[in-house]
Each structure stands twice: as structure tokens, then as C-alpha cells.
C-alpha positions in Angstrom: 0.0 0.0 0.0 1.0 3.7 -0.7 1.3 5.9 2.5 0.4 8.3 0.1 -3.0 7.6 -0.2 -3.9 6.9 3.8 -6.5 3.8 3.8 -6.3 3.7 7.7 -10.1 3.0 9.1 -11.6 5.2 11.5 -14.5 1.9 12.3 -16.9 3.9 14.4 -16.9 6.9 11.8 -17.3 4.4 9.1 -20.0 2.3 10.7 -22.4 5.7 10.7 -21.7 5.9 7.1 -22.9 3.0 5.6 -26.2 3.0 8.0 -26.1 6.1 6.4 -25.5 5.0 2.7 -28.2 1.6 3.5 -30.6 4.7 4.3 -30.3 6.7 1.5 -29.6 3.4 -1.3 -26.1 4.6 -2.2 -24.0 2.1 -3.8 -20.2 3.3 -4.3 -18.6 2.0 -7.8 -15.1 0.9 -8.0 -12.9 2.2 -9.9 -12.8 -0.4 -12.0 -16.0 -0.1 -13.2 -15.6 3.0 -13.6 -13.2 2.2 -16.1 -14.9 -0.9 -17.6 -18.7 0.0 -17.0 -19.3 -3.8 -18.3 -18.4 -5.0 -14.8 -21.9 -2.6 -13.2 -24.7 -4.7 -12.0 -27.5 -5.0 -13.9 -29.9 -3.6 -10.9 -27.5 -0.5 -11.7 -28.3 -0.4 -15.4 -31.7 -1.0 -14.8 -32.1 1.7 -12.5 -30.1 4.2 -14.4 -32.8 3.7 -17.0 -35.4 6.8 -15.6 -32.6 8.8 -14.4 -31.3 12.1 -15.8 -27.8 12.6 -16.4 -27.6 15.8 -13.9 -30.2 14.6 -11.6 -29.2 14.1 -7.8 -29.4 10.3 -7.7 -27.0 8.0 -6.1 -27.4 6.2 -9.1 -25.6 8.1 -10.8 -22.1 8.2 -9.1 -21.9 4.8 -11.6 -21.9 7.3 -14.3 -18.7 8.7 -13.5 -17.5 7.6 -16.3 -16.1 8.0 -20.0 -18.3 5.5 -21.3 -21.9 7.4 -20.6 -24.2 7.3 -23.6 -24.9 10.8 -25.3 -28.2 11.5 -23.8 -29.3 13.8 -21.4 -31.4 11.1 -19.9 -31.7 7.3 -19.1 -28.4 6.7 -21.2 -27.0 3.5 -21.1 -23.1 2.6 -21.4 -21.0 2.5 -24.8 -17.2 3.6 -25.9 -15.3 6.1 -24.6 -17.1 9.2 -25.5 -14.4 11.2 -27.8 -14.1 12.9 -31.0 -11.2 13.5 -33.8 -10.4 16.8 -35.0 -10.1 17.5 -38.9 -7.2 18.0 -39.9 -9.0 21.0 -41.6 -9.8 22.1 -38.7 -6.1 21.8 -37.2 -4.0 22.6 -39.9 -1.6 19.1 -39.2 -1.8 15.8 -40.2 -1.3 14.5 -37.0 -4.5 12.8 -35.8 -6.2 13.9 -32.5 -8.0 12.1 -31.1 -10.2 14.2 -27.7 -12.1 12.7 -24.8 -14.9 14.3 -24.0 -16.3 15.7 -20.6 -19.4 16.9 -21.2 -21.0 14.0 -21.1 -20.6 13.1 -16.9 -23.0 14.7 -14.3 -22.4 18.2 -14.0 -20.8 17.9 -18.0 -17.0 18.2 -16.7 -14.8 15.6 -16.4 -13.9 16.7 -12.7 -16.7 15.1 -10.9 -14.3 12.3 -11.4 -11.3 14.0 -9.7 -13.7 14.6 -7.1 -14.8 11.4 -6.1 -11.0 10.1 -6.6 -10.7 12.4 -3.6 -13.7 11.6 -1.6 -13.8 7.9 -2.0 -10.4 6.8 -0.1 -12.1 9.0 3.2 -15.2 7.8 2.9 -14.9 4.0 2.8 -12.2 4.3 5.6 -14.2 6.2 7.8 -11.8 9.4 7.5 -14.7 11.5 6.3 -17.6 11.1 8.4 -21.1 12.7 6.2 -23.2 12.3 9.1 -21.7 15.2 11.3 -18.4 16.7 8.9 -18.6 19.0 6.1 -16.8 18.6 2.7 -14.7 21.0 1.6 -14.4 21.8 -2.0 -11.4 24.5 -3.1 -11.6 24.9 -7.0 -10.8 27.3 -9.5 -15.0 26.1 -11.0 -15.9 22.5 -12.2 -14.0 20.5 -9.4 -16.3 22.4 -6.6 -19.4 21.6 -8.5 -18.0 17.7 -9.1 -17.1 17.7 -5.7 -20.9 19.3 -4.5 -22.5 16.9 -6.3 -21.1 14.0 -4.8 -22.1 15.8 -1.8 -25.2 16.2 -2.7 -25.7 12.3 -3.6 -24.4 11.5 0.1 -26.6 13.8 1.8 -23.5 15.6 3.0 -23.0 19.4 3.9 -20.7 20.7 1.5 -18.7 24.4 0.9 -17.9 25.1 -2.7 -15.2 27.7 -2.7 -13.9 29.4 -5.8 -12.9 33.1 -7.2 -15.4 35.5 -7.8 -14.8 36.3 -11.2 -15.9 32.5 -12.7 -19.0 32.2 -15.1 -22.2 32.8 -14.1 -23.2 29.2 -15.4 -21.0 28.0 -12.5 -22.8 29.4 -9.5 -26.0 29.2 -10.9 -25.8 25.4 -10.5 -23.9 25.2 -8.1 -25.9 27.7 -5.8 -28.4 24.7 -6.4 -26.7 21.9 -4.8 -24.0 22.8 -2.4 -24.7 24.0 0.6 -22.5 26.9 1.1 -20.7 28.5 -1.9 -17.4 30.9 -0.7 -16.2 33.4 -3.4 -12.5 34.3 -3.2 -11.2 37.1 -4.9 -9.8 37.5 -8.5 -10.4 34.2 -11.3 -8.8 31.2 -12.3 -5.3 32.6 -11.6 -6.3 33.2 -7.9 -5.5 29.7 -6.1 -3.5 31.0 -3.5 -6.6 33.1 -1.9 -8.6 29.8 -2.7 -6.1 28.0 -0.2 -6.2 31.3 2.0 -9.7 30.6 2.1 -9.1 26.7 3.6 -6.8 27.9 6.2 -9.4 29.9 7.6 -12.0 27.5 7.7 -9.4 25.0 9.2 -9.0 27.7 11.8 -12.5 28.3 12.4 -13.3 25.1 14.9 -15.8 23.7 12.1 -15.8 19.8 12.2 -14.7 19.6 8.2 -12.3 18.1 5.5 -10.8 19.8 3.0 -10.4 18.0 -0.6 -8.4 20.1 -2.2 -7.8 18.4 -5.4 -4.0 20.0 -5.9 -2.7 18.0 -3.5 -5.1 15.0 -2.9 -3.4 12.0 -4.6 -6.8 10.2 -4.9 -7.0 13.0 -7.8 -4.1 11.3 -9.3 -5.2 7.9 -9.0 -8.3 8.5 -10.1 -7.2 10.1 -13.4 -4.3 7.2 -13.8 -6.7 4.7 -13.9 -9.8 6.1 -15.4 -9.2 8.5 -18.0 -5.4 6.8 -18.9 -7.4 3.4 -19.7 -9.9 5.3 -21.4 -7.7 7.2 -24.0 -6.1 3.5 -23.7 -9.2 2.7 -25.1 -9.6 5.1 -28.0 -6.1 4.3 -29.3 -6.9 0.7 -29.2 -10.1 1.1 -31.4 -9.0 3.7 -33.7 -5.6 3.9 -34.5 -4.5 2.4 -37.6 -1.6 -0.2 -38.5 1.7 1.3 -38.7 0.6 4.6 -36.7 2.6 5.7 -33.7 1.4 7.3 -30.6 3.5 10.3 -30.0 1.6 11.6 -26.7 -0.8 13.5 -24.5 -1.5 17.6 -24.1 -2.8 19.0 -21.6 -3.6 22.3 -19.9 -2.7 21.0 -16.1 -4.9 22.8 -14.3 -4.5 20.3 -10.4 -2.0 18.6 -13.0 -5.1 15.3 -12.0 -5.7 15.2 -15.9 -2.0 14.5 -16.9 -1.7 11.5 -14.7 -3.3 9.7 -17.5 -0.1 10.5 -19.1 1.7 8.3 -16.7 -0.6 5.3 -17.4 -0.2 5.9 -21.3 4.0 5.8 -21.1 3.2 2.2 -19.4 1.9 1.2 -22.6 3.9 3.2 -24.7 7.3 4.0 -23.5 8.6 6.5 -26.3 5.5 8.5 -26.2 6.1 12.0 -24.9 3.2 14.3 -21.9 3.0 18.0 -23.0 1.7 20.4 -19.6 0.9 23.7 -20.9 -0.5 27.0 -19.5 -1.6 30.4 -20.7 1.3 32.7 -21.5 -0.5 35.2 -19.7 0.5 33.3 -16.3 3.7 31.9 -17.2 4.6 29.8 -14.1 6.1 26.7 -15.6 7.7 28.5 -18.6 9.2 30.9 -16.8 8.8 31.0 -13.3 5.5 33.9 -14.1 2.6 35.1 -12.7 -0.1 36.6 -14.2 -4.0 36.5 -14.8 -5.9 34.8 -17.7 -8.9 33.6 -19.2 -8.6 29.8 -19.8 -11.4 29.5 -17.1 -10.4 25.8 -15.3 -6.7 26.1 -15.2 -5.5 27.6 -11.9 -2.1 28.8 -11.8 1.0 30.9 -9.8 1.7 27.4 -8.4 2.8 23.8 -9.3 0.0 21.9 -8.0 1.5 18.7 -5.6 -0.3 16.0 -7.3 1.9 16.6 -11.0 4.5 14.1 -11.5 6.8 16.8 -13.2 10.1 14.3 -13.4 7.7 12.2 -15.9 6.7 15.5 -17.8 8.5 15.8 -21.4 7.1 19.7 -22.3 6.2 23.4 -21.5 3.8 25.2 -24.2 2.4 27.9 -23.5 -0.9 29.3 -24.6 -2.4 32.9 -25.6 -5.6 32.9 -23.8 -7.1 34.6 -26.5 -6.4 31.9 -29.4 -8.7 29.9 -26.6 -11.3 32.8 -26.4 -11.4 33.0 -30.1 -11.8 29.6 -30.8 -14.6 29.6 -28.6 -16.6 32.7 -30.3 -15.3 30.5 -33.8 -16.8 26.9 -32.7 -19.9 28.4 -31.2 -21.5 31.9 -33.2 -23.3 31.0 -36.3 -20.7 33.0 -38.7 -17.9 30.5 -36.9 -20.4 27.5 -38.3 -20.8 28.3 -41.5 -17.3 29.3 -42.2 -16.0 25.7 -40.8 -18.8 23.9 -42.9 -17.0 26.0 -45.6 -13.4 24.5 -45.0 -15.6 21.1 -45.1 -16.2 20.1 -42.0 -19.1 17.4 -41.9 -22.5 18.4 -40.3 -21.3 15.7 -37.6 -18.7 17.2 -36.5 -19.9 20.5 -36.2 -22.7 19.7 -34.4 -20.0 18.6 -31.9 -18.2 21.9 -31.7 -20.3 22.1 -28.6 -17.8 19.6 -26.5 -15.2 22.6 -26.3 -15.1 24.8 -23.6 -12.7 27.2 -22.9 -10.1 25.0 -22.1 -11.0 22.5 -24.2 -10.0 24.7 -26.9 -6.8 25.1 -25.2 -6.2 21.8 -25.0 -6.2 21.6 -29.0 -4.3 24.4 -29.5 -1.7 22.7 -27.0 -2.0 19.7 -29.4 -1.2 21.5 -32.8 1.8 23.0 -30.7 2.9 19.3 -30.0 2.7 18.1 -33.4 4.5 21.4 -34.8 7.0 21.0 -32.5 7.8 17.4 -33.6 7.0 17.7 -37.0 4.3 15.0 -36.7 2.3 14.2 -39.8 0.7 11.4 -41.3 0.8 8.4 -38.7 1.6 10.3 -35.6 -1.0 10.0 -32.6 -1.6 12.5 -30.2 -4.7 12.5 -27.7 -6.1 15.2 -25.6 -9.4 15.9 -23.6 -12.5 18.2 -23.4 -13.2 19.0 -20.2 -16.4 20.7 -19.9 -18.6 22.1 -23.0 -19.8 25.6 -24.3 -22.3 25.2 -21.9 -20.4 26.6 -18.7 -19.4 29.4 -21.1 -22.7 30.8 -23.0 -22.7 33.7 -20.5 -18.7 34.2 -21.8 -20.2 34.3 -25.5 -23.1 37.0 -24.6 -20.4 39.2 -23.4 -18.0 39.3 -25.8 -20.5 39.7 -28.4 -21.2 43.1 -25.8 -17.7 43.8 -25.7 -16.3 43.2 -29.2 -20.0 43.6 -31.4 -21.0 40.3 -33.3 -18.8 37.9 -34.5 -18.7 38.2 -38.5 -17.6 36.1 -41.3 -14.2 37.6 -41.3 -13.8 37.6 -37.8 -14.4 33.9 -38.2 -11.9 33.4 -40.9 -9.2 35.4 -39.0 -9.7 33.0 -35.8 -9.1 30.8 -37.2 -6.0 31.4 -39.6 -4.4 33.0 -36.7 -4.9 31.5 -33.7 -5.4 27.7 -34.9 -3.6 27.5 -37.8 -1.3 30.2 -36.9 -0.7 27.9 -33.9 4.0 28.3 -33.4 6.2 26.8 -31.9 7.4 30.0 -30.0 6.4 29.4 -26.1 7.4 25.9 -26.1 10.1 24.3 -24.0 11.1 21.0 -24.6 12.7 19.9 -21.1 16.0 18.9 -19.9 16.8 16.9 -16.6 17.5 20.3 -15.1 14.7 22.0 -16.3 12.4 19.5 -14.9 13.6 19.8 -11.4 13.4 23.4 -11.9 9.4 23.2 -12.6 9.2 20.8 -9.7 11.3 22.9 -6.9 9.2 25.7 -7.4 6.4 23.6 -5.7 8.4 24.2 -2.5 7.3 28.0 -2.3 3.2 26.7 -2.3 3.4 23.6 -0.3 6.6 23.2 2.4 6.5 26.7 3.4 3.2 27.7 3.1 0.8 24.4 3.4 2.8 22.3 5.3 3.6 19.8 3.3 7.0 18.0 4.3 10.9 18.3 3.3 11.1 15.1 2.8 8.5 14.6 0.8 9.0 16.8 -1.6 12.3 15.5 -2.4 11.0 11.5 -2.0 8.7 12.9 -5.2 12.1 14.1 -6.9 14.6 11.1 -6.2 12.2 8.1 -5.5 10.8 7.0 -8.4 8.3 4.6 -6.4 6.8 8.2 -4.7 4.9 8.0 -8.3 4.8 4.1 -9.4 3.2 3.0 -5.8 0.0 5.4 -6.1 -1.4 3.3 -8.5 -0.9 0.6 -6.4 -3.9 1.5 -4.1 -6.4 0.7 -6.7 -7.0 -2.6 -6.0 -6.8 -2.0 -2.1 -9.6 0.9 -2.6 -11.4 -1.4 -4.9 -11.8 -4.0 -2.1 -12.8 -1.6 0.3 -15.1 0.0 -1.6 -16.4 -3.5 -2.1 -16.6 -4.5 1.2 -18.1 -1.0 2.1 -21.3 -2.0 -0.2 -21.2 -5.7 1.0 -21.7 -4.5 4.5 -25.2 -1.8 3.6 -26.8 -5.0 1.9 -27.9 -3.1 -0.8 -26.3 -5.5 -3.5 -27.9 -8.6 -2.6 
């Protein structure tokens, strides 16, 4: 077992939570089935049948998954959820293949992260929902992932997260959790959103914080998950004698990239590209800043990235990501893609990118420029949310900047997606590396108390990393045994 990941039981704490899940019919899934939603009980399935992807059903923490049917309601299971991007579209030849978020409950991918956090506490006894609050610290989707699971245990819950997020956000979320704490500023702003935690810690409240930067069940979660999941997609849809050449991602908590780490298993040579806006240059260049890539939090390296094992800095303009958005998403964008050729399909799917999302494929094109990648090179990505956390983002730019035109959409894309360079890119030394990770000292050993020697078991000890995924099958069995012991299998 990983001492990262503490599976030590607290049995009076955990006895009061299965009477509590037996009382409210809440079955936890493993992560396995998460991963392979073949191995859900049919009762599940059944059930799953006359319930709505976003409803507050118990039910539906088997839908944390890749594999949900499209459908807003009733959906079933099928393949990983994902789509490829034209190479019209992208301006390389590389294929890219994207996972999509939008279809999990609350339509981001992070619910996941969230239970990957709550999960290891909860069938241990460490979190107890029938007196402690949860604690969600986000920069926007984790706290509503983490809200909802909340929401499905019957637990109190405080979402915390900056002010300046989209309205979409807390209009949810004011819905479900049952305190929401703005901090100040946006996605940039983590370090009020830890602030924040310190004072509730202080307060005397009986709570526990998951804060997804430097819980490892955020980690593990992703590892197994979403790396077997674009395991998945490679599997089914690459083509004899193509090569996978790697994963890019914005990294955000740096969960998302641990699917990285699974993929290098599987394909050794294959390379993991972190990037961030250029507007908030922390791993490129040891920068601050603030941006608009709404998702990514920044100004720190979060604890949970396994820098040693990451291969590549790009950074991002957030407005290439803003643009992309008002291109994929205004009518003018539309018919100028459908133009270039795009199929009908595919543009009816422009609706998977959010704002990060885009910057996710922008990170991709950077990849395969910066490799010269072209027919028979791989790369794979992800979609985090949708346009739908951003319509409120679209409404005021059209305020700001007057409607989006024809030529506008023309110029979006020839500058910022085509016109996608290799300038802000880094491709990273030994040195370098360790130069990204030591800069997590400033955030977590001097001012959130994580441990000296941690720190530098994550540098120098390779097993730090290898061991996490380790716990799966330990937190499988217990989440097993957890659901043996309410009955409500049987």
C-alpha cells in the first residue's frame, strides 16, 4: 500500500456511514467499473434507466465515467465518449483524437477527480457525512464535481472558488451545495482559494478539506480512469503502422495529466505536454499573471503533477482559446467551418469545447509542430467541460467586441489555430524538470505544510509515483466491502 493515499479506518466513523448510505440506497462504484462499465450490476443499469444525467441520484455516481451514452437522460453505457479533429480544422496531419467531458453529471470531467478524492475518506471512515462537512477548493468544475457527490451523500458541502468564474458556474452550483465561498480574482487566484481553507481550518468547524491539488486520490483517479480510457480510443481507432506520440494537456490540479503516466506504461517512447496560458507563465518561466482559460489555476505547481515524468512546457495565448470559442460556437464560426468542409457531424459537436477544451487543442497542434508529426503520428487530448459553462462568456464578448462576423471567423481561425507556433514551447531537460518541480516548495513546504522530505522523495524516488497506482486494487476492495456490508447488492 502507498502511504500516500492513507487507507487507515476510522470503524466507528465508518459504521455511521454505511447506515447512512443503507438509508439513502447509495452504492459506491469501484474504480474499476468505472473504467470498464461492463463489470456494473444490472440492478444498476436497470435503475439508471429513468434517471437524468444531472439529476441528484445516487445512481448516478456509476456514471462517472467516459463511457456514458450521449443522452441527457436514461443513457446506457458504450465507448469512450471522444471525438477526432479535422485535420481541416487543425492545420496538421497529425490525428487527434479528444475525450470528451461533457458527457458526466455536472458535464466536466472533474466530478471524477472529485470522487477520486472523496472515495479513499469515505470507505475508511476518515470523512464522516453524518456530522463533517466537505470542503471543496476549486478554481469552477472540481467544486461543483465535488458538490454533487455531496449532494448524492446527503453531506453538507462548501464550494469555494474566485469571484470572477462564469455565471453558469454558481448558478448550478448555488443549487446543490450547501454553502458557496467566493474568493477574490479568477482562475489565476489559487492562492486566496487555499487562504480561504486555512481559515476555515482555523474556524473550529468539524470539516475536511479536498483540495484536489494535493489530494493523490485526484491522481489515482485520473491514472486509472481517464489513462485506460484514452487507452481505449487508441486501441479502437488507430491504424496499423501509426505511432502514438503523446498526450496535451492544460494542467490545471496537473489530475488530468496523470493519465499520461498510465499511457507511457503502454507506450514507453511517447512524450506528456503540460501547458498554461502565457499570460501566467509559471512553468515556462517561473511567471505570474492572470488569464482567461477558465479551469486552469495557476501561480503554483499543483502537488499531485508528477513533473520528473513530464516531457514539455507550451504555453498558450488565452485569446487563441477565447477566439476559438466565439469561432466553434457563433453562427458566422459554423458556416465558415462547414466552408473548410467540415461534416454536419462534426460540427454539431463543436459544442464539447469549452474554454479549455480549446486550449487543450491548441496545445496539441503546438505538439505536433514542435515534432513535425504528420501522417501516422497519434496525439490525444481531452475536453473538459462544454460551451455550456461558457454561453454567459459568449453574450459578453458579443457586448464587448460587437458580433462575430464572417471575417472575424476566418481570422480565428488562420491566426490562432492554424497560426498555432512553436514559439512558447520548451522542450525539457533533466534540469529544467527539477526546476518546474522545486518551485512547488514555495506553495506547499513553506506555506501548506507539506513535508521536506516529501518533496524531495517525489524528486529522487521513483516509487513516490509508481506505488499510487498501487492502491487501486486495495480501494477497490474496500469500496467493495463497504457496499457488502449496507446489503444493498444482494
Amino acid at each position: 500500500m502507498s502511504n500516500m493515499i492513507d487507507l487507515t479506518r476510522n470503524e466507528a466513523a465508518l459504521e455511521k456511514t454505511i447506515g447512512l448510505a443503507r438509508e439513502r440506497n447509495i452504492v459506491i462504484p469501484t474504480l474499476a467499473q468505472m473504467a470498464d462499465p461492463t463489470l456494473i450490476p444490472d440492478a444498476v443499469r436497470s435503475k439508471l434507466k429513468g434517471v437524468g444525467l444531472w439529476d441528484v441520484d445516487p445512481a448516478n455516481l456509476f456514471r462517472i465515467t467516459w463511457h456514458n451514452e450521449p443522452k441527457a437522460s436514461g443513457g446506457g453505457f458504450g465507448g469512450v465518449n471522444m471525438i477526432e479533429l479535422p485535420s481541416e480544422l487543425t492545420g496538421t496531419k497529425a490525428r487527434i483524437f479528444a475525450l470528451v467531458g461533457k458527457w458526466f453529471p455536472t458535464g466536466a470531467h472533474k466530478v471524477g477527480a472529485a470522487f477520486g478524492c472523496l472515495a479513499p475518506r469515505l470507505v475508511t471512515g476518515q470523512f464522516d457525512p453524518t456530522s463533517q462537512k466537505a470542503v471543496w477548493p476549486s478554481t469552477g468544475n472540481y467544486c461543483r464535481g465535488g458538490a454533487y457527490d455531496s449532494a448524492l451523500l446527503g453531506c453538507e458541502s462548501v464550494a469555494i472558488l474566485p469571484e470572477g468564474m462564469s455565471r453558469e458556474r454558481f448558478d448550478w452550483l448555488e443549487t446543490v451545495a450547501g454553502e458557496v465561498i467566493t474568493t477574490p480574482g479568477t482562475e489565476s487566484n489559487v492562492k486566496e482559494i487555499f487562504d480561504k481553507c486555512w481559515e476555515l481550518r482555523r474556524s473550529g468547524e468539524d470539516l475536511v478539506i479536498f483540495n484536489q491539488f494535493d489530494e493523490l486520490g485526484n491522481y489515482l483517479w485520473h491514472h486509472e480512469v481517464t489513462g485506460r480510457a484514452m487507452a481505449e480510443v487508441l486501441e479502437k481507432n488507430m491504424g496499423a503502422g501509426e505511432t502514438f506520440r503523446g498526450v496535451a494537456l492544460t494542467t490545471g490540479s496537473a489530475g488530468t495529466i496523470a493519465s499520461g503516466d498510465y499511457l507511457k506504461k503502454l507506450f514507453p517512447h511517447a512524450k506528456i505536454a503540460a501547458s498554461e496560458a502565457i499570460q501566467c507563465p509559471t512553468m515556462l518561466s517561473n511567471g505570474f499573471g492572470e488569464h482567461r482559460i477558465e479551469g486552469i489555476g495557476d501561480k503554483h505547481i499543483p502537488w499531485v503533477h508528477n513533473v520528473k515524468n513530464t516531457d514539455m512546457l507550451i504555453g498558450i495565448d488565452d485569446e487563441a482559446s477565447i477566439s476559438a470559442m466565439r469561432l466553434f460556437n457563433e453562427p458566422a464560426g459554423q458556416r465558415y467551418l462547414a466552408g473548410l468542409g467540415l461534416s454536419d457531424d462534426f460540427i454539431g459537436h463543436l459544442e464539447y469545447f469549452g474554454i479549455s477544451g480549446a486550449a487543450n487543442m491548441i496545445s496539441a497542434i503546438k505538439m505536433a509542430k514542435w515534432y513535425e508529426m504528420g501522417e501516422g503520428d497519434v496525439l490525444v487530448t481531452v475536453l473538459t467541460d462544454s460551451i455550456e459553462m461558457y454561453r454567459s462568456r459568449l453574450a459578453e464578448l458579443n457586448t464587448e467586441r460587437g458580433e462575430f462576423s464572417d471575417a472575424d471567423a476566418a481570422a480565428a481561425h488562420q491566426r490562432w489555430i492554424l497560426g498555432a507556433s512553436t514559439d512558447h514551447v520548451e522542450e525539457l531537460t533533466y534540469p529544467a524538470r527539477k526546476r518546474v518541480h522545486n518551485l512547488k516548495y514555495y506553495t506547499w513546504v513553506e506555506q501548506q505544510e507539506k513535508s521536506y522530505e516529501e518533496i524531495q522523495r517525489q524528486w529522487y524516488d521513483d516509487s513516490y509515483w509508481t506505488s499510487i497506482p498501487d492502491v487501486a486494487e486495495e480501494l477497490d476492495a474496500l469500496i467493495t466491502e463497504f457496499n457488502g456490508r449496507t446489503g444493498l447488492l444482494e
